[in-house]
MARBA-997231 format. One record per residue: residue in one letter; x, y, z of N, C-alpha, C in turn. Coordinates in pm, whole numbers, plus 50000, padded with zeros to 5 digits. Atoms other than C-alpha are relative to their C-alpha. Layout:
! residues N
AXYZXYZXYZ ...
! end
This chain:
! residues 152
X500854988250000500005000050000500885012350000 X499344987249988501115034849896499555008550087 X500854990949899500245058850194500595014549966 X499124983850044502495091050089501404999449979 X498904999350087505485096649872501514998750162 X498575000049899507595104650277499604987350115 X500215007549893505875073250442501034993950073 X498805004349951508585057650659500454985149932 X499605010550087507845022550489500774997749837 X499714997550136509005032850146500605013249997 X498534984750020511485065550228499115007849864 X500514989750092510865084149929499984989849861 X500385007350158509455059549626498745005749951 X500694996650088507675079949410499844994249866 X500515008150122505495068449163499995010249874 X499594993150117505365079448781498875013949993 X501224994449985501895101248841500075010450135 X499474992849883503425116749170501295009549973 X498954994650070506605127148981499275006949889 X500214992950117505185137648663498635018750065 X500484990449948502415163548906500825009150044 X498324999749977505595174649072500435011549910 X499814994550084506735187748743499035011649945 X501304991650082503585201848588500085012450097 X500224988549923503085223348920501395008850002 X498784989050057506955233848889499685008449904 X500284994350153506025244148511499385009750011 X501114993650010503245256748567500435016450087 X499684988449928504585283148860501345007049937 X499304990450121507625290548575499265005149944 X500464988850096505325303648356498935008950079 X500914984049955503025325548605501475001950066 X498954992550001506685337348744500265007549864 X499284994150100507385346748378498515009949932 X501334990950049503345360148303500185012750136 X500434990849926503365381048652501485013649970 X498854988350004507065398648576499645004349875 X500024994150155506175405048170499055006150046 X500624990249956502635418948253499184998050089 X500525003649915500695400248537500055014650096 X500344991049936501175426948785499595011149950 X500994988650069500495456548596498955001249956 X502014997650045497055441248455499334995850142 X500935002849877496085432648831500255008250124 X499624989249883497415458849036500285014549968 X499664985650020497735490948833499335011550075 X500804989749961496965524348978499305010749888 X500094986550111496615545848682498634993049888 X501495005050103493625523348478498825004550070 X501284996249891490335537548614498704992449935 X501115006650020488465511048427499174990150081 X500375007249886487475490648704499904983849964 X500035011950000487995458048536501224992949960 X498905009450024491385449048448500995013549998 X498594987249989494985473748481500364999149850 X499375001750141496755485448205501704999950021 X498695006450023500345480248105501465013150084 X498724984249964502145514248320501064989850043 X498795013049962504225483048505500344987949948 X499625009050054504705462248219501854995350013 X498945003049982507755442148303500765006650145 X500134995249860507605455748649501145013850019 X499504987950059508965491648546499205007550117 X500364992149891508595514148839499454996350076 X500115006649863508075491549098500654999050139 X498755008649885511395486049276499935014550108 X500364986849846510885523949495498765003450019 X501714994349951507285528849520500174992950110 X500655004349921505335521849802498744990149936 X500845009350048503205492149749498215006950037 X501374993849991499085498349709499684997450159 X500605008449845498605476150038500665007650127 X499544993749900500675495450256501265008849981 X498864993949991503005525350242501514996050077 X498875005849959505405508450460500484986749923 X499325016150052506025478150219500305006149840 X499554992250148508315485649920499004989849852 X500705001550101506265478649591500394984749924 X499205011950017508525451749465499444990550051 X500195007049930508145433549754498434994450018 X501234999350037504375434349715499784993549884 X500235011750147504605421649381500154986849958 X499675017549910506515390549517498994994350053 X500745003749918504025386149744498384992949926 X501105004250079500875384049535500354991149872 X499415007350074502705369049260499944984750047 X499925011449934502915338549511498444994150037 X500775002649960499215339949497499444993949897 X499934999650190499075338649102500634987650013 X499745015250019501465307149147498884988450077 X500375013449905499765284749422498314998149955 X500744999850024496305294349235500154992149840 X500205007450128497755280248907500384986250024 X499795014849922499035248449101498714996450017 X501065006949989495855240649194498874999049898 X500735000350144494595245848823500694986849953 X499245008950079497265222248706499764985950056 X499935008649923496515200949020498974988149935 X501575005750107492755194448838500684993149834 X500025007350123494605187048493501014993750012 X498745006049995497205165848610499584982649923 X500415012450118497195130748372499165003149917 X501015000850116494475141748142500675011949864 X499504991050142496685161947876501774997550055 X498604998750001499915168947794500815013450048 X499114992249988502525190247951499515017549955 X499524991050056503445217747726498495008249916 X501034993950019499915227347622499095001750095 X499684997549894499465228547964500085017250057 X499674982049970501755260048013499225009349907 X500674989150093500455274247710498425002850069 X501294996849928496815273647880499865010550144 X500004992949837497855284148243500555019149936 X499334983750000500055317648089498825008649935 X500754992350105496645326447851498955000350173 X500865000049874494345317048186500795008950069 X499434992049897496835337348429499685017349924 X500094988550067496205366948190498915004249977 X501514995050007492515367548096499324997350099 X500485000749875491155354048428500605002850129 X499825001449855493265355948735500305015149965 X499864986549929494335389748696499295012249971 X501334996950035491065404848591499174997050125 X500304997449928489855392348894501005004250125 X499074991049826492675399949158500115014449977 X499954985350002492225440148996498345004150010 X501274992549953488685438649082499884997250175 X500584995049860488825427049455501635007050095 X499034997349921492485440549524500665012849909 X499564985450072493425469749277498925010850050 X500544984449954492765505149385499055000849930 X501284992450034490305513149159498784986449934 X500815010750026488835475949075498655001750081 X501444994149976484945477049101499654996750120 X499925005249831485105449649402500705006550084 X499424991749877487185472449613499475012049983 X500974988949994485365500049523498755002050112 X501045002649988482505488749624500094990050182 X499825006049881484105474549967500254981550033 X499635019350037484815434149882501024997750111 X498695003749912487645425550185500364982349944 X499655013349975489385395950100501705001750034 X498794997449951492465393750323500724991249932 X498985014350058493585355550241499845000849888 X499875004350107492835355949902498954990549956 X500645009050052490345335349891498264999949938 X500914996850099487875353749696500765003749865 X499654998450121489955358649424500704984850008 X499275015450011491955320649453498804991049988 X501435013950002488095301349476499185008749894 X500834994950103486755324349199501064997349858 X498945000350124489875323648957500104978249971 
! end
């Protein structure tokens, strides 16, 4: 009986379906690392879009980030903020990849998660966490994330 990849009876024997998830969720958090630094944060956290449903490109490639003050709190440098939510963008596409793990392949895969991390997740993380997104407008609190991580 397999009980978990660190059971003490079997040290670490991972199976081919435990290894290959493994991977996918690595993959998968390379390419929202490489969607949130090209334009992920700027379409979900801009200040300067006043459309209330998605940011536009002022921090494409995270261009005037590294000395601001972040939206969430003047005491936290901007950067650092971008890290932070960025890590919310990964562990939300892990658990996308988690759902398509064995039923496709790989590499069309990433291509899905970087087009999904772009038209859905950060469309909604600039409506309940961008300054002028309609859900924070309109008073939406979600501290953990988990109105934008169980909606995305």
């Amino acid at each position: 009986m397999h009980v978990s990849p660190l059971s003490p009876t079997d040290e670490l024997n991972l199976t081919f379906s435990e290894v290959s998830l493994i991977w996918a969720v690595s993959a998968s958090n390379a390419v929202v690392i490489f969607q949130w630094y090209f334009w992920g944060y700027s379409l979900a956290f801009s200040r300067s879009a006043t459309n209330g449903f998605i940011g536009n490109l002022r921090n494409f490639g995270l261009i005037k980030v590294a000395g601001d003050p972040s939206p969430g709190s003047s005491l936290i440098p901007e950067i650092l903020y971008s890290f932070f939510q960025m890590e919310f963008a990964c562990v939300t596409a892990g658990i996308l990849v988690g759902g398509l793990a064995e039923r496709g392949r790989v590499l069309p895969a990433m291509v899905f998660i970087f087009i999904w991390a772009t038209l859905v997740y950060c469309p909604i993380a600039y409506w309940a966490w961008g300054v002028n997104g309609w859900g924070f407008k309109w008073g939406v609190v979600d501290f953990a994330g988990g109105v934008t991580v169980s909606t995305a």
